[in-house]
LOLOTI-475374 format. One record per residue (C-alpha): residue in one letter; x, y, z. Coordinates in Angstrom, 3 decimals. Each point is the difference from the previous one (the first is absolute). Layout:
<resn = A, c1 = X, c2 = Y, c3 = Z>
...
END
This chain:
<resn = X, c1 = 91.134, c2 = 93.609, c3 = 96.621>
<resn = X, c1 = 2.085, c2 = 0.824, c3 = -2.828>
<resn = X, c1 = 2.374, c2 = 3.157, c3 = 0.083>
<resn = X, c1 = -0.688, c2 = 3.659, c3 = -1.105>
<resn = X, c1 = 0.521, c2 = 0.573, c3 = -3.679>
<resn = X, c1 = 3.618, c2 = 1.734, c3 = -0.495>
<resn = X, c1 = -0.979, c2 = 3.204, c3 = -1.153>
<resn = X, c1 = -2.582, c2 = 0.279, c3 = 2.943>
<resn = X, c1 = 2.496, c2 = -0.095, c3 = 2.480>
<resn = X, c1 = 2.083, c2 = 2.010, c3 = -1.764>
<resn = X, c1 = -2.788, c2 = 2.614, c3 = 0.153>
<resn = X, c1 = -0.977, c2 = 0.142, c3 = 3.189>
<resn = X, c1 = 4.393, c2 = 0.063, c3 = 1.263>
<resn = X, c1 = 0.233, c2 = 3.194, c3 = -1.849>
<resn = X, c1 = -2.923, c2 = 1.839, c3 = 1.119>
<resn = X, c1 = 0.518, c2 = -1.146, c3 = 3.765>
<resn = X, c1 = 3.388, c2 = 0.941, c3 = -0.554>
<resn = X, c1 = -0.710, c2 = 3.382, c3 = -1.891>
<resn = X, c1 = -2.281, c2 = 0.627, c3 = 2.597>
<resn = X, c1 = 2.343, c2 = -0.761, c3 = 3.072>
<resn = X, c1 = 2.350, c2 = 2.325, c3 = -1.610>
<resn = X, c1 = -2.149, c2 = 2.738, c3 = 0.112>
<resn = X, c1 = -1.560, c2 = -0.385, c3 = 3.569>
<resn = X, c1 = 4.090, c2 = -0.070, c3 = 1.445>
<resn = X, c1 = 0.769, c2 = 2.838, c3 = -1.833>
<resn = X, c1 = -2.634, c2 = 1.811, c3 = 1.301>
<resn = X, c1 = 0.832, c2 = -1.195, c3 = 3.518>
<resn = X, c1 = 4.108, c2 = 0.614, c3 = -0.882>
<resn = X, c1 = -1.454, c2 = 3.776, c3 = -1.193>
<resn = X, c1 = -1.865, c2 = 1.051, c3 = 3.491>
<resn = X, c1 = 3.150, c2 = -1.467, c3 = 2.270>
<resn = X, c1 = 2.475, c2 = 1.734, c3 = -2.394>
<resn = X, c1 = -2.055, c2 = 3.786, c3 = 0.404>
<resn = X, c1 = -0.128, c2 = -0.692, c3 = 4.076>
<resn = X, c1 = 3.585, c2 = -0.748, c3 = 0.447>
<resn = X, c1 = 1.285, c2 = 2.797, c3 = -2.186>
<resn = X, c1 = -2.343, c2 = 1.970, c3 = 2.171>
<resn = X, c1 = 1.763, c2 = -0.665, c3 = 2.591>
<resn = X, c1 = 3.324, c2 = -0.266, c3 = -1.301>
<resn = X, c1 = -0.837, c2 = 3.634, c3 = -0.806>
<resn = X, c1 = -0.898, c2 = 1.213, c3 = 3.708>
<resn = X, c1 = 3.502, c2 = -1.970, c3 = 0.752>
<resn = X, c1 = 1.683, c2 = 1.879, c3 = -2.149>
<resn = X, c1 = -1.601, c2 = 3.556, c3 = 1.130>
<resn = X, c1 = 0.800, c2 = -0.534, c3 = 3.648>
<resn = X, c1 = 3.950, c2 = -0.578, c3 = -1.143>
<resn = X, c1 = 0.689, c2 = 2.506, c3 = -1.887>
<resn = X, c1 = -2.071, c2 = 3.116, c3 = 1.760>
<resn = X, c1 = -2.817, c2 = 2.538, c3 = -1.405>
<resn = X, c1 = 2.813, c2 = 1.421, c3 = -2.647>
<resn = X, c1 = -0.772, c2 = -2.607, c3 = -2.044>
<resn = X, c1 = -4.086, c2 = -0.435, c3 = 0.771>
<resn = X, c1 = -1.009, c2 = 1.447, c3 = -3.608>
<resn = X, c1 = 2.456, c2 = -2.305, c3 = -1.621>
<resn = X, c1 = -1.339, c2 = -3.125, c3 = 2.029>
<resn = X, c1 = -4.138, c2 = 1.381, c3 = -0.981>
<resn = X, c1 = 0.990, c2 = 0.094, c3 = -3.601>
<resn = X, c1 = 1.418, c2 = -3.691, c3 = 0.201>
<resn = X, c1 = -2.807, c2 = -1.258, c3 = 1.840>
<resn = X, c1 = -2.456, c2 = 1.874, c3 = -2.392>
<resn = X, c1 = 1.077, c2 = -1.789, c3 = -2.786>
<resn = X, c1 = 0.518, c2 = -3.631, c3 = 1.894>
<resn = X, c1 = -3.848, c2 = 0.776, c3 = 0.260>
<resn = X, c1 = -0.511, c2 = 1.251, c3 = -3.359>
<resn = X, c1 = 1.849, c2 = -3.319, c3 = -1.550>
<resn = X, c1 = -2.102, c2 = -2.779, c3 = 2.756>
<resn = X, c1 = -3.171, c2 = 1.492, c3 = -0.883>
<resn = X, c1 = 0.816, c2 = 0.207, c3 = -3.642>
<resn = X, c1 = 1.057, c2 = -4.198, c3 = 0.229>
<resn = X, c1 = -3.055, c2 = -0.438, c3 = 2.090>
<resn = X, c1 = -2.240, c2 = 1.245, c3 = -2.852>
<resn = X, c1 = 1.418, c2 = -1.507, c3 = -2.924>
<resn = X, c1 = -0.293, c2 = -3.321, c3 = 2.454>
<resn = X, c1 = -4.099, c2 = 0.752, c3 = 0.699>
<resn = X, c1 = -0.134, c2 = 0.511, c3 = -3.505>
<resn = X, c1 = 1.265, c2 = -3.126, c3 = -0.924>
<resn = X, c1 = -1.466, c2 = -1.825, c3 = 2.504>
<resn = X, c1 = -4.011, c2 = 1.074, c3 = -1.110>
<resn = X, c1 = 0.917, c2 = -1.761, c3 = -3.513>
<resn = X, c1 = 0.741, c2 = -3.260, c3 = 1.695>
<resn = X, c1 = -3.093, c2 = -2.674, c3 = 0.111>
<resn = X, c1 = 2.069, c2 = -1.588, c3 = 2.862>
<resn = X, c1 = -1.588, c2 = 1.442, c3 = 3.406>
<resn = X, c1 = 3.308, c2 = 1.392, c3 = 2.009>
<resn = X, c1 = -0.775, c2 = 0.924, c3 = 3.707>
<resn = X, c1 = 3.075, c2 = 1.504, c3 = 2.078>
<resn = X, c1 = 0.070, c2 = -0.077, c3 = 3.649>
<resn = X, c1 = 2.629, c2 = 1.291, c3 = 1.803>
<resn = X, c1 = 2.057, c2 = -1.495, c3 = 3.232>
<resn = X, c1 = -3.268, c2 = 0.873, c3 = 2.407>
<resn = X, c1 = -2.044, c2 = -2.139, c3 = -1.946>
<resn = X, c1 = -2.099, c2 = 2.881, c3 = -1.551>
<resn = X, c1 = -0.700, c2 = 0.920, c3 = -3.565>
<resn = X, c1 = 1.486, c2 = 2.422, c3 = -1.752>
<resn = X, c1 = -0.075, c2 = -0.552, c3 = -3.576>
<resn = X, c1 = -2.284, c2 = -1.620, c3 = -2.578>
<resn = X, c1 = -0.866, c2 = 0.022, c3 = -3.670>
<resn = X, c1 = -3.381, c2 = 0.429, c3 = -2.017>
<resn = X, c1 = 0.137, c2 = -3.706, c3 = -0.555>
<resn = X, c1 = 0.003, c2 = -0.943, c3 = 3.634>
<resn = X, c1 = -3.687, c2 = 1.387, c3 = 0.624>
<resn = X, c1 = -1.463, c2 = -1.705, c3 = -3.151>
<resn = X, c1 = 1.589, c2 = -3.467, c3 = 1.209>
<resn = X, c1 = -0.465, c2 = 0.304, c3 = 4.075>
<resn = X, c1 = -3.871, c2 = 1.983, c3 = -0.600>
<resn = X, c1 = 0.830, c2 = 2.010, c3 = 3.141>
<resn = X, c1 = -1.017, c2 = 3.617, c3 = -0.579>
<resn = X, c1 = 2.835, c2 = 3.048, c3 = -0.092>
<resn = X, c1 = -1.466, c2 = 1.414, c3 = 3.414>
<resn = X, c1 = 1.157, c2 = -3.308, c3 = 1.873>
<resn = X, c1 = 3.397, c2 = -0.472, c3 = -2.012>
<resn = X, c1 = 0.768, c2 = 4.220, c3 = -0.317>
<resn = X, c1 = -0.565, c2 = -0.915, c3 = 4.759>
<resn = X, c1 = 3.653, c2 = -1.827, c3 = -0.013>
<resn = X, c1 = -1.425, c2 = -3.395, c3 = 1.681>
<resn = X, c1 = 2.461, c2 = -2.161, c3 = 1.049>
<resn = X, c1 = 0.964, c2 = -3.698, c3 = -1.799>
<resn = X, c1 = -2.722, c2 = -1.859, c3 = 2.017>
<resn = X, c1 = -2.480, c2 = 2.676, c3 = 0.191>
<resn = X, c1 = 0.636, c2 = -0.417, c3 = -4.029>
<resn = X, c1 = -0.599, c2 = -3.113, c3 = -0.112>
<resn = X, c1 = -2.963, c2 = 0.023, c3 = 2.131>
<resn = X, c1 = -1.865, c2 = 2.196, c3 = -2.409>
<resn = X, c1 = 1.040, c2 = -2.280, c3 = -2.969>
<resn = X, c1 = -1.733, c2 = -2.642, c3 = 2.502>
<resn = X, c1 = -3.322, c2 = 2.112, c3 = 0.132>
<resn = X, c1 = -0.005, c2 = 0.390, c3 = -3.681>
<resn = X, c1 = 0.237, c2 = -3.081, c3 = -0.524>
<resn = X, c1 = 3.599, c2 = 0.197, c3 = -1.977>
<resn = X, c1 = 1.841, c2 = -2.755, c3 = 2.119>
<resn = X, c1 = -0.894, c2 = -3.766, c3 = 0.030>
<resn = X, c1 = -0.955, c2 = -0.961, c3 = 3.577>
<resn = X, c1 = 3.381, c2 = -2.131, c3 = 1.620>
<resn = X, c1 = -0.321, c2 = -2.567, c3 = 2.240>
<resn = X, c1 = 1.374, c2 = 2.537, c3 = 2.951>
<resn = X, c1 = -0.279, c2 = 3.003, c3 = -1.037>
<resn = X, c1 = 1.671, c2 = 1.080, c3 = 3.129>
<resn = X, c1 = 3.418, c2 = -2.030, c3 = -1.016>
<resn = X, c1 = -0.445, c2 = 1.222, c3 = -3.535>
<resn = X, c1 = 0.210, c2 = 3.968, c3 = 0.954>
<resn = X, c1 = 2.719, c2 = -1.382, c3 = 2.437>
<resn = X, c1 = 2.128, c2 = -1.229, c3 = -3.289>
<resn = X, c1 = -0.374, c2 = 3.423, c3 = -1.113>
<resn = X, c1 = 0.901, c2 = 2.291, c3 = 2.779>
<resn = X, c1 = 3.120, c2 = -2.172, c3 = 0.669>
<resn = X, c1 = 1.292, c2 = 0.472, c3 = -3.479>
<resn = X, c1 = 3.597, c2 = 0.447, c3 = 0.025>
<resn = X, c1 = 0.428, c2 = 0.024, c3 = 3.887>
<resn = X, c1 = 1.772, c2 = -3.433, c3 = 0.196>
<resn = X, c1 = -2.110, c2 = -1.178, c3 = -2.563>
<resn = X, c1 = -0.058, c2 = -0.442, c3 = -3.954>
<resn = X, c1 = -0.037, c2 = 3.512, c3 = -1.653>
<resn = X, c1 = -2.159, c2 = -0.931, c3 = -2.367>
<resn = X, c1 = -3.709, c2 = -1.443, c3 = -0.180>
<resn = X, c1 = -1.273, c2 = -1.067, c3 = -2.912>
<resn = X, c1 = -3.932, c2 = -1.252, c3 = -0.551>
<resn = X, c1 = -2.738, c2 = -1.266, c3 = -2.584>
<resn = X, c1 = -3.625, c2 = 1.703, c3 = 1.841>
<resn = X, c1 = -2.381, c2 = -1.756, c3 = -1.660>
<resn = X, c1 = -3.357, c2 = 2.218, c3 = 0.360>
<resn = X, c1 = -3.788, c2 = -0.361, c3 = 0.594>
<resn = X, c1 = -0.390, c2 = 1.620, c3 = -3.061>
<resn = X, c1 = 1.570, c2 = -1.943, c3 = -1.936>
<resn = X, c1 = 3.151, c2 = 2.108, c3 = -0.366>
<resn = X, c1 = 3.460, c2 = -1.266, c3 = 0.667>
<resn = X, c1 = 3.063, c2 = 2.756, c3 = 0.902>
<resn = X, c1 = 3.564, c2 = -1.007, c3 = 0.640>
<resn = X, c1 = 1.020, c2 = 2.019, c3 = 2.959>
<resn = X, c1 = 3.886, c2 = 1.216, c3 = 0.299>
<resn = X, c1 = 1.191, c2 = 1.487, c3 = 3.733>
<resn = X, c1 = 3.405, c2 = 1.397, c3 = -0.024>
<resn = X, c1 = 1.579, c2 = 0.838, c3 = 3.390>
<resn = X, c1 = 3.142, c2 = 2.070, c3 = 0.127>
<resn = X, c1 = 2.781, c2 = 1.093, c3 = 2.362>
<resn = X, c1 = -1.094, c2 = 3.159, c3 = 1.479>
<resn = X, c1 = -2.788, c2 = -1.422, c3 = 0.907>
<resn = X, c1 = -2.785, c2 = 0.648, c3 = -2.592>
<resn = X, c1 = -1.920, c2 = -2.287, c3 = -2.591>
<resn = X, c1 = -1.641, c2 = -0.264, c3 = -3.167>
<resn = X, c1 = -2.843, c2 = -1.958, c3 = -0.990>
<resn = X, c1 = -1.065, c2 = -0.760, c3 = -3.607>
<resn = X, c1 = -3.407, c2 = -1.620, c3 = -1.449>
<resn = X, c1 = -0.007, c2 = -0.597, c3 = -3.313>
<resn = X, c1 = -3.610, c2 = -1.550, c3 = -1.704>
<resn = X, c1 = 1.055, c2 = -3.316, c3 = -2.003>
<resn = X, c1 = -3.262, c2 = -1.048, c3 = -0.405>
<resn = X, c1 = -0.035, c2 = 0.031, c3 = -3.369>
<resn = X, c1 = 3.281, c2 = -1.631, c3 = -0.450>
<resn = X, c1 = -0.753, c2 = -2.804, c3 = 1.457>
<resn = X, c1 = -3.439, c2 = -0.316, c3 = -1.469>
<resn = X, c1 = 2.449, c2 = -0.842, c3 = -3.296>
<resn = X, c1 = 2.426, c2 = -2.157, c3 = 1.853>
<resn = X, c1 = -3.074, c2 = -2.191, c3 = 0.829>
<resn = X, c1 = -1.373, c2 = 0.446, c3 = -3.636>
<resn = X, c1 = 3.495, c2 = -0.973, c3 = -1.357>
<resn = X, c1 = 0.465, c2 = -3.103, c3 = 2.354>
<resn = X, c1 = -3.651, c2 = -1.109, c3 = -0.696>
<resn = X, c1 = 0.747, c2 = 0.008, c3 = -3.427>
<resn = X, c1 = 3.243, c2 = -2.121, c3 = 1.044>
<resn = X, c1 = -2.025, c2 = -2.728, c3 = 1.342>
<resn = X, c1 = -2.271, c2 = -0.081, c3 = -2.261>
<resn = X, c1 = 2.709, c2 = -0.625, c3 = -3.082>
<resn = X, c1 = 1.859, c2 = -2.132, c3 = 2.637>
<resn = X, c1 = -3.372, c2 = -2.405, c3 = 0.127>
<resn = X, c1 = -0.217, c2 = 0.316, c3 = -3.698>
<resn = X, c1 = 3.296, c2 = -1.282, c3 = -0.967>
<resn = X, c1 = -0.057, c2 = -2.478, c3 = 2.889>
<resn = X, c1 = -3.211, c2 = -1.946, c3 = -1.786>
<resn = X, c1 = 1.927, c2 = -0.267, c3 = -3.382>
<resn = X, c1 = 1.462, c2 = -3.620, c3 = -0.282>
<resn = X, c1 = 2.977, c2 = 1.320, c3 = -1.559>
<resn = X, c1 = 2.883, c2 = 1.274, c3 = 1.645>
<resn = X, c1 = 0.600, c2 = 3.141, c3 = 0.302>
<resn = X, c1 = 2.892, c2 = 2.185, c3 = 1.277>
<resn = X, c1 = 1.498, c2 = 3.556, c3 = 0.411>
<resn = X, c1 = 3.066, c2 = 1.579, c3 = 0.277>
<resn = X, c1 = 1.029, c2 = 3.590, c3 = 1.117>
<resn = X, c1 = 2.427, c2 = 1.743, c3 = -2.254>
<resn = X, c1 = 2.813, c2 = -1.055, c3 = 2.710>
<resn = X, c1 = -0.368, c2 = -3.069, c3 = -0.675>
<resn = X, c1 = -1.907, c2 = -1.162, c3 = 3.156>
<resn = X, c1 = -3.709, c2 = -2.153, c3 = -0.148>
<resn = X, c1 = -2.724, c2 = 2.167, c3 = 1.425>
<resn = X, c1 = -2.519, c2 = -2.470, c3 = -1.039>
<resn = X, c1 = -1.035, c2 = -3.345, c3 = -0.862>
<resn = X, c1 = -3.515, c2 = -1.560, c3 = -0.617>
<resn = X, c1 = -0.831, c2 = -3.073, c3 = 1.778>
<resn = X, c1 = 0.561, c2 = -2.212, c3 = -3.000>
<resn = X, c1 = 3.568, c2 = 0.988, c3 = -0.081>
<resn = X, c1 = 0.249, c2 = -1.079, c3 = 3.717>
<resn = X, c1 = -0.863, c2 = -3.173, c3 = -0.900>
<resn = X, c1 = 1.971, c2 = -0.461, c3 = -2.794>
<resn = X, c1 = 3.298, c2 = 1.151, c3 = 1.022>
<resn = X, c1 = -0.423, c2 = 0.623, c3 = 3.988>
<resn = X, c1 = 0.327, c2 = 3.403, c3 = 0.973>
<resn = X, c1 = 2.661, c2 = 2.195, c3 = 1.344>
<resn = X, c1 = 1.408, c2 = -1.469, c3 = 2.817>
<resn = X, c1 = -0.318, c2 = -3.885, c3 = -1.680>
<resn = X, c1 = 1.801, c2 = 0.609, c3 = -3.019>
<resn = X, c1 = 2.318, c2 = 2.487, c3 = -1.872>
<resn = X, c1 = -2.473, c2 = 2.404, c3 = -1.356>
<resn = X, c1 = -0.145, c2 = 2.673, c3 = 1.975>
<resn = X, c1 = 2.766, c2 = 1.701, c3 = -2.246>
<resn = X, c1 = -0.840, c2 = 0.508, c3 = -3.767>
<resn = X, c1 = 3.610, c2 = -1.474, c3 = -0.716>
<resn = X, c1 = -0.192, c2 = -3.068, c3 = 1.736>
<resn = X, c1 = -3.533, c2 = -0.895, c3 = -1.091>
<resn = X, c1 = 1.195, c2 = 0.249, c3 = -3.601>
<resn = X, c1 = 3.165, c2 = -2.200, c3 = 1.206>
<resn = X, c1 = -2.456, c2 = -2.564, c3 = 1.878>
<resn = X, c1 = -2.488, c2 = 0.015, c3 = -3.688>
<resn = X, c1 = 3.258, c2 = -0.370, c3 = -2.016>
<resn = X, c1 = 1.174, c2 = -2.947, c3 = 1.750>
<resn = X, c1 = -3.659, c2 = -1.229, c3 = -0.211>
<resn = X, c1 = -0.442, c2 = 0.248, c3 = -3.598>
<resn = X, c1 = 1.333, c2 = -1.243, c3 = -3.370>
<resn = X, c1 = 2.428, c2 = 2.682, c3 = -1.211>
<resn = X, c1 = -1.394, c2 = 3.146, c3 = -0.577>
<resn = X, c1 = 1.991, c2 = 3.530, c3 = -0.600>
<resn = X, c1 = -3.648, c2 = 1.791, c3 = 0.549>
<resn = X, c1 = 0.997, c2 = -0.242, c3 = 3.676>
<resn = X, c1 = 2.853, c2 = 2.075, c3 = -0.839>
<resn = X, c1 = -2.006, c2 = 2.488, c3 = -1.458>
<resn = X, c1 = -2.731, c2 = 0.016, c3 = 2.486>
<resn = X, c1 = 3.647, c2 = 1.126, c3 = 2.396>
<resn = X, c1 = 0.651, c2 = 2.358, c3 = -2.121>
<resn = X, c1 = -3.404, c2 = 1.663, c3 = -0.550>
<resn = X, c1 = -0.584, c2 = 0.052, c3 = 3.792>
<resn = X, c1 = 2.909, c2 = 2.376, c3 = 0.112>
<resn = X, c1 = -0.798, c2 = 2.191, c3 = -2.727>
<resn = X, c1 = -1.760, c2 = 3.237, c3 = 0.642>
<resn = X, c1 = -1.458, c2 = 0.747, c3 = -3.487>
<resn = X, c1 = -0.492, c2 = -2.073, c3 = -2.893>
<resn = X, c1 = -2.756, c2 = -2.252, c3 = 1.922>
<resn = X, c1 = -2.617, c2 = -0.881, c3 = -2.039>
<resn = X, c1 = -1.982, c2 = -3.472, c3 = 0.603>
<resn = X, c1 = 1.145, c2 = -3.275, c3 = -1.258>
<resn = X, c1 = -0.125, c2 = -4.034, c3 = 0.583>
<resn = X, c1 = 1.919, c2 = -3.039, c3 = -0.569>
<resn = X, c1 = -0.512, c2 = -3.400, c3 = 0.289>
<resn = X, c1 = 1.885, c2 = -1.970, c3 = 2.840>
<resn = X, c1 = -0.155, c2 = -4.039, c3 = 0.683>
<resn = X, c1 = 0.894, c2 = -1.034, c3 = 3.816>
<resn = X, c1 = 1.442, c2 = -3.217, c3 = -0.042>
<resn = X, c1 = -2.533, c2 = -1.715, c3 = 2.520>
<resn = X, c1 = -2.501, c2 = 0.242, c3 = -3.514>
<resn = X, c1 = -1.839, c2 = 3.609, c3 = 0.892>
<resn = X, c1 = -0.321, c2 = 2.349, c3 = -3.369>
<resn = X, c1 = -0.463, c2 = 3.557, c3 = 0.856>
<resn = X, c1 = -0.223, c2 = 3.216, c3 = -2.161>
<resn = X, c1 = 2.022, c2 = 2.365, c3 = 2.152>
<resn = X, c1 = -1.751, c2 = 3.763, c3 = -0.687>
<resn = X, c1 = 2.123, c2 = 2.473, c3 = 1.393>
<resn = X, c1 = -1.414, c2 = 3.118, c3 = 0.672>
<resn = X, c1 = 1.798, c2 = 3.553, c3 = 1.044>
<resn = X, c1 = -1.882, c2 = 2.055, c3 = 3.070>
<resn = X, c1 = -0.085, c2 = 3.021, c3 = 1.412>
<resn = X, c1 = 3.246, c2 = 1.153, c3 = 1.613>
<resn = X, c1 = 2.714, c2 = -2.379, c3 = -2.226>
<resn = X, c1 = -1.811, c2 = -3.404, c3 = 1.347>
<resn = X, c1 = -0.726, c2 = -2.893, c3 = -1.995>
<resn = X, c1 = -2.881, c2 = -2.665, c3 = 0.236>
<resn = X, c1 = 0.494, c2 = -3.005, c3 = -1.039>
<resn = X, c1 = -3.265, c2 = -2.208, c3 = -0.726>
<resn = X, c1 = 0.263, c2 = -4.050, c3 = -0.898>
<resn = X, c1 = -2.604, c2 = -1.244, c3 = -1.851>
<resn = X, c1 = -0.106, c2 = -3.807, c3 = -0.884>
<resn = X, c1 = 0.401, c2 = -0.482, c3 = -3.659>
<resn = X, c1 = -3.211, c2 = -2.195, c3 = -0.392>
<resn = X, c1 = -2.261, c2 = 2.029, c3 = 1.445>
<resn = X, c1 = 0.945, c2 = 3.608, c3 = -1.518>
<resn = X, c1 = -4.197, c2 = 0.231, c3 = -0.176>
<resn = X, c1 = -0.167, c2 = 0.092, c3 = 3.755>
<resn = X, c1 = -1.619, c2 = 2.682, c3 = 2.106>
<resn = X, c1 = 3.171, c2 = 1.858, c3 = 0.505>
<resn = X, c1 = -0.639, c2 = 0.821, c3 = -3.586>
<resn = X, c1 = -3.237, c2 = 1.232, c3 = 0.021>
<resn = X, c1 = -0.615, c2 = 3.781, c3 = -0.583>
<resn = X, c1 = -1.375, c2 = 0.607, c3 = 3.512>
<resn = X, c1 = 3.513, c2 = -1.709, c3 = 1.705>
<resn = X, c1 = 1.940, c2 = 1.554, c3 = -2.296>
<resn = X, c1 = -0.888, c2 = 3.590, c3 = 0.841>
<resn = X, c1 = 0.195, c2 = -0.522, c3 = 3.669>
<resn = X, c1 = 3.603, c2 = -1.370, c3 = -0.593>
<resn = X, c1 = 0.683, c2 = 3.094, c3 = -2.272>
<resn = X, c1 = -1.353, c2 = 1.880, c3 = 2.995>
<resn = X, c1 = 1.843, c2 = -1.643, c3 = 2.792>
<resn = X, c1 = 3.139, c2 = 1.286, c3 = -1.434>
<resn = X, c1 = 0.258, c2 = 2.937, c3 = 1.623>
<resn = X, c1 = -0.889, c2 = -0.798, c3 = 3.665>
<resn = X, c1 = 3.343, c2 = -0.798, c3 = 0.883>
<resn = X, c1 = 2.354, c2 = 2.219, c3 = 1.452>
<resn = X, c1 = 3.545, c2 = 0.381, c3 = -1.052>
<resn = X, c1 = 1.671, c2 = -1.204, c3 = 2.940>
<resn = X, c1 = -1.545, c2 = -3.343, c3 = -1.248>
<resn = X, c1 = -2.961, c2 = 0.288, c3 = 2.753>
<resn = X, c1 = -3.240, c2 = 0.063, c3 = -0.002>
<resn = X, c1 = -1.198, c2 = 3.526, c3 = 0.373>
END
């Protein structure tokens, strides 16, 4: 299966990690207001009842400052479409957002109850909001030994009955308490598969044109070649094309000379300035080919060698043409396929 576009991952990294951020501050918040609780008491019993108004006042605004952090966290927390559950180092709930009740379908009155992890996830279970493992016993099991000589971190896909697909975060940490995330992708990857349809179908395209075909990313690097290319110069791992720079070096020694190859060098490198153009190049084993070099999306070039005596082929047609003009773009700038 080919990878997750770029800018998807990049996506769903900053909300998990936006979204982390928030459930361990919240957790960091409600340790911080217990242990200057009792840091306070501490303090009272050393230095004597003299001093008890002095320690109320400190502790009164300790309070005054948690709850004020704790609010401006809730608040942020009920504008996030990421579903953040907080349990705390018994296992039981004790924070959640908005989006958590919309994703999970459990009702406040069961949530607002405190159940613990499993009891959690037994309700997602009834509601149907958790694909059915194998062993469902060893898959709580995974979960209630987070972080206790374990990973720290679980990370999971749950495709649904329904059709619905939610990447699932949980975050244990060291006092004991964790944080689980669900986060509805569904319609992200609804496009991924769109986009990588899309791929193949350009990919089957270009691989029934009898001319070879080829592009480069902008770094230089071949992220694709039709099957006619294959067979006329090998492919990657045969022959020196796998770099723009030596295929131009492997065509130059291959050819009559020709400063065009030069120029095609030149123009790969170029960032502006890339309009369309062709020249004619003779290989010395007899083969005429119109080189067409086109620029695509993200500073890559395609290169497209059409045999001299048959310019009329179908490669020419209208119909080929605009799914060539089309394939441009499908190709990521890392110089793969997205």
């Amino acid at each position: 299966m080919l990878p997750l576009p770029p800018h998807l991952v990049l996506v769903l990294v900053a909300s998990s990690i936006l979204a982390g951020a928030l459930a361990a501050l919240a957790i960091l918040i409600a340790t911080h207001s217990k242990d200057t609780s009792a840091q306070a008491g501490t303090d009272r019993a050393r230095t004597g009842p003299k001093q008890d108004d002095a320690m109320d006042l400190m502790d009164q605004d300790a309070e005054a400052q948690g709850g004020s952090l704790i609010q401006t966290l809730t608040k942020t927390l009920a504008h996030l479409t990421v579903g953040v559950a907080i349990f705390d180092k018994d296992g039981r709930l004790v924070l959640f957002n908005p989006a958590l009740m919309e994703l999970s379908a459990l009702p406040l009155d069961i949530l607002t109850r405190r159940p613990r992890l499993l009891d959690f996830f037994d309700q997602l279970r009834s509601q149907g909001i958790l694909p059915e493992p194998k062993d469902y016993a060893a898959w709580r099991k995974k979960y209630a030994e987070l972080g206790q000589n374990a990973p720290d971190m679980v990370e999971e896909l749950w495709s649904l009955p329904s059709g619905l697909t939610y990447r699932v975060t949980a975050q244990s940490f060291r006092n004991g308490s964790m944080s689980l995330m669900i986060e509805d992708i569904s319609n992200e990857l609804s496009a991924t598969r769109g986009i990588r349809a899309r791929v193949r179908q350009n990919e089957s395209i270009l691989n029934s044109i009898d001319e070879p075909l080829c592009v480069y990313s902008g770094t230089g690097q071949l992220s694709f070649s039709n099957r006619a290319f294959k067979e006329r110069w090998g492919t990657t791992e045969g022959r020196n094309v796998g770099r723009m720079r030596d295929a131009i070096g492997q065509w130059q020694s291959q050819t009559a000379i020709n400063q065009n190859w030069n120029k095609l060098a030149a123009f790969s490198e170029r960032l502006d300035h890339r309009d369309e153009w062709s020249f004619d190049a003779s290989f010395l084993d007899g083969d005429k080919y119109s080189v067409r070099v086109n620029p695509v999306t993200g500073g890559g070039t395609m290169l497209r060698f059409l045999r001299r005596e048959e310019m009329n082929s179908l490669f020419e047609t209208a119909h080929s043409r605009l799914q060539v003009e089309g394939a441009r773009s499908i190709f990521a700038t890392d110089g793969k396929a997205i």
